[in-house]
N, C-alpha and C positions, 0 to 999 in steps of 0.2 A: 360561502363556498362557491367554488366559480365553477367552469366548466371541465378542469383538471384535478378536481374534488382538492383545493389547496384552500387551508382555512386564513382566516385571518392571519394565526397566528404562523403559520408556514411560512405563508406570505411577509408578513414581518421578519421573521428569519432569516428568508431570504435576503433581503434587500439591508439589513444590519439595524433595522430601527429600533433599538434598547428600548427606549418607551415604551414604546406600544406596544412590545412584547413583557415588559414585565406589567402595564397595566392589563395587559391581556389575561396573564398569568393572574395577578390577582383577582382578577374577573373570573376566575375557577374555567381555565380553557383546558381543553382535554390537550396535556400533554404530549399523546404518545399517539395519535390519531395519524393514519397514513392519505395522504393523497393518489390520484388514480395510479403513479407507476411505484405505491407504496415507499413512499418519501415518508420520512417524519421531519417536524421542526429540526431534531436535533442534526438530523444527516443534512437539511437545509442549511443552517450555519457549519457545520464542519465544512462542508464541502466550499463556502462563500468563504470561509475565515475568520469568523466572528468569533472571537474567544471570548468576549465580553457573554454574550448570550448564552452561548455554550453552559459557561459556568450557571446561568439561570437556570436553564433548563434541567440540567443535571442536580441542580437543588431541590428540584421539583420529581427527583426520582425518574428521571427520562430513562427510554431505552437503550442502553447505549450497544446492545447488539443485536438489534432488531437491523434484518436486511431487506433492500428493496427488488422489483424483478429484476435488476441485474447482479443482483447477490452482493450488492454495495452495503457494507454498514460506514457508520459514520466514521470508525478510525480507514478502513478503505481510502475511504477519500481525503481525507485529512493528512496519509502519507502520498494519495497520488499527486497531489497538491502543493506537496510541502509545505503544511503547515505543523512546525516540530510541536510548538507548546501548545497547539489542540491535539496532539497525540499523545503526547504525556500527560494530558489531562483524565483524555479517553482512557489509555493505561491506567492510570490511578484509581479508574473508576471503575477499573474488571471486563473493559474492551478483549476481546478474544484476538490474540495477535497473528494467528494462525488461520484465520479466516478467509475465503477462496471466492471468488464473484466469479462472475460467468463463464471464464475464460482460465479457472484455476489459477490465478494471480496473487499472490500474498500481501496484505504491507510490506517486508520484505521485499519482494519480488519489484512493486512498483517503486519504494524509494530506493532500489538498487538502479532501478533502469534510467531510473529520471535524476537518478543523483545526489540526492539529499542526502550527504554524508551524516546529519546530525541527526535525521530520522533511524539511517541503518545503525548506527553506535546507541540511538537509545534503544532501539530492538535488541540488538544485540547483550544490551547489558541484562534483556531478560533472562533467568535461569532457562541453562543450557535443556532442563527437561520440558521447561514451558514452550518452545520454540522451536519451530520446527526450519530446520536451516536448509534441508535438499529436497523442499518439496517441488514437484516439476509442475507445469499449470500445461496445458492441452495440445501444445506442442514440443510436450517433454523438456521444455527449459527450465534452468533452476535460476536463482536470486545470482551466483554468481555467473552466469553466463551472460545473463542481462546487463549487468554491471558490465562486462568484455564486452559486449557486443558497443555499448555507447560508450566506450573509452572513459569508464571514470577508475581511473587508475588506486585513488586513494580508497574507495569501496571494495575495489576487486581484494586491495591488501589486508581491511578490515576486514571480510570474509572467509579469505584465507589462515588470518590469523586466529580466527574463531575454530577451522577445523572444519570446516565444508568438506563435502566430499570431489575433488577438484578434477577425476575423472568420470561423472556423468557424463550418460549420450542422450541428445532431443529423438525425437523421433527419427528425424533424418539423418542421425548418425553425429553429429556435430556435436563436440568439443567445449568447453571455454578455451581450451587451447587453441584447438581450429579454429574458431571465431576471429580470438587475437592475431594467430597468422592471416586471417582474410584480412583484416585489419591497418596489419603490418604496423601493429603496436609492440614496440621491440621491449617497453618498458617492462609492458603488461607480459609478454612473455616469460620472462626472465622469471618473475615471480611465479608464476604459474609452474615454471619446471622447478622453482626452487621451491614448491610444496607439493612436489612429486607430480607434475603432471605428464603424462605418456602419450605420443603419437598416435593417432587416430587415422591410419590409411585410408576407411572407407567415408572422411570426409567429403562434401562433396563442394566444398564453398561457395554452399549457397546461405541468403538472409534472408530469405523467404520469412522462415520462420517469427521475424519479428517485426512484419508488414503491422499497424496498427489496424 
């Protein structure tokens, strides 16, 4: 264990070395042990991409939504990332897809902003009760707003066509409609009003909001 409390086997996950993580494992290594910013193995491969390991660890009964101090669990990272088929692994295995880190950020929310069309379509395919579509994260923004705000036109449609609620306001008053007009995405408009979306006057166009 070093000076970041990361055990061998973290460490292995880290870096992808299959070996050594599954002789580790069979060396009876504590699975589900957290390092100092309470990492686990399993959030260390999610987050690196290692789908190979993944599936080891999750053999071994891993947590799969155990969060670290930034309220990150493994499917977190795994959609901030874009890694689709460690998230549908994670799903398969009873990951919480409504799960919020620091900054009230969804799965959702990040494979909306970052554009991982194939991430948002598998959330989305979750039951409509399991999932939570207008949650806002701390500056009152929702999954589709973020989606408007980085121009990914074919997510803002997928969202829409799910049934979001398409006139939320962030804290500062802003729109996904106002967004796309800062934008001056005529696409993204268009859709936007064609799933009822209403003028917001006391926009103020600014993007503050979505400073990382």
């Amino acid at each position: 264990m070093n000076n970041f409390k990361n055990t061998a086997l973290i460490l292995a996950c880290n870096k992808g070395y299959t070996s050594i993580v599954q002789a580790l494992i069979k060396a009876n290594a504590n699975i589900n042990i957290k390092n100092a910013i309470h990492d686990t193995a399993l959030i260390r491969a999610c987050d690196r991409g290692f789908e190979n390991i993944v599936n080891l660890l999750l053999e071994q009964k891993a947590d799969v939504n155990v969060l670290n101090k930034k309220n990150d669990t493994a499917l977190t990272l795994a959609c901030f990332n874009g890694h689709s088929k460690i998230a549908q692994i994670l799903l398969d295995h009873g990951a919480n897809p409504n799960v919020k880190d620091k900054n009230d950020n969804t799965p959702l929310m990040m494979a909306s902003f970052n554009g991982y069309q194939s991430i948002v379509e598998m959330l989305l395919k979750i039951e409509k009760e399991k999932i939570e579509l207008d949650n806002k994260n701390t500056d009152g923004n929702t999954a589709l707003m973020m989606a408007c705000f980085n121009e990914h036109e074919s997510i803002v449609k997928l969202l829409l066509e799910k049934g979001v609620n398409v006139n939320i306001e962030s804290k500062q008053g802003e729109t996904a409609l106002s967004i796309a007009k800062y934008k001056k995405n005529y696409a993204i408009i268009d859709l936007l009003i064609h799933h009822g979306a209403t003028n917001n006057e006391s926009d103020n166009n600014s993007d503050d909001s979505f400073e990382e």
